[in-house]
C-alpha positions in Angstrom: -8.8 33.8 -4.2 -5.7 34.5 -2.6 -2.1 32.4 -2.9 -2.0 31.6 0.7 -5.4 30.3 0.3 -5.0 28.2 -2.5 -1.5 27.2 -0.7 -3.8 26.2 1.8 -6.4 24.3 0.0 -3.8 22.1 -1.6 -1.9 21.5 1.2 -5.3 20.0 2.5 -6.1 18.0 -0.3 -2.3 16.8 -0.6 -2.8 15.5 3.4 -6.0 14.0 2.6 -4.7 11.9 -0.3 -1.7 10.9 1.6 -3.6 9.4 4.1 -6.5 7.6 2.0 -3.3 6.0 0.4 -1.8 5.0 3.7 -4.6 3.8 4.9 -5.1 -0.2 6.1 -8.3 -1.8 7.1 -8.7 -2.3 10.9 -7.1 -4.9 12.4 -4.6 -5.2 9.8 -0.8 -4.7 11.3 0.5 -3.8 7.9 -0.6 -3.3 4.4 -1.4 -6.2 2.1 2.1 -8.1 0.3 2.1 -7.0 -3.4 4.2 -9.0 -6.1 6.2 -6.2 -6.3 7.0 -6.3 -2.3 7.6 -10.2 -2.4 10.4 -9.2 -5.2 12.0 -6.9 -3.1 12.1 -8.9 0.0 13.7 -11.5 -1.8 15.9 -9.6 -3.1 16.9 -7.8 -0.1 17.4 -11.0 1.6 19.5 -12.5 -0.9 21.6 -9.1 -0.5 22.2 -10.1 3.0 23.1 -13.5 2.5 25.4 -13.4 -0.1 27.3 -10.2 2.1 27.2 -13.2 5.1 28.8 -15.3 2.7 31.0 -13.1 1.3 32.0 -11.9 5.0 32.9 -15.7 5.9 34.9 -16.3 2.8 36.5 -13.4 3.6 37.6 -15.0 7.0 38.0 -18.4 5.6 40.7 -16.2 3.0 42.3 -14.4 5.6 42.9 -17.4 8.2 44.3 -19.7 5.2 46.8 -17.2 4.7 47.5 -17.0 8.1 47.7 -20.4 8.2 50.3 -20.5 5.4 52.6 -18.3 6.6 52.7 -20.2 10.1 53.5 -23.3 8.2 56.1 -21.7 6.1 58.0 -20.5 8.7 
């Protein structure tokens, strides 16, 4: 057997297996939620609330100090 034929073979196989594993049941929009998925949307989602919080603390910072030095003179 040849290398470009075994290339070939595997690169089959490889295709195949990538989409058995890819694969969702019909009439499902996306794959099923895993624990592992709920973690990581929470987590993603607490990521960008605490940068929205961070962001208006931030602001709240920055106009308090603008605020000072208006009052100050």
């Amino acid at each position: 057997m040849s290398s470009k034929m075994l290339l070939a073979m595997l690169v089959a196989v490889a295709s195949a297996g990538a989409t058995a594993a890819d694969y969702t049941a019909p009439g499902q929009l996306s794959p099923a939620s895993t624990p592992t998925q709920k973690i990581r949307d929470a987590a993603s989602k607490a990521a960008r609330e605490a940068q929205i919080a961070a962001q208006k603390a931030a602001d709240a910072a920055k106009a308090a100090a603008e605020q000072s030095k208006v009052n100050a003179g």
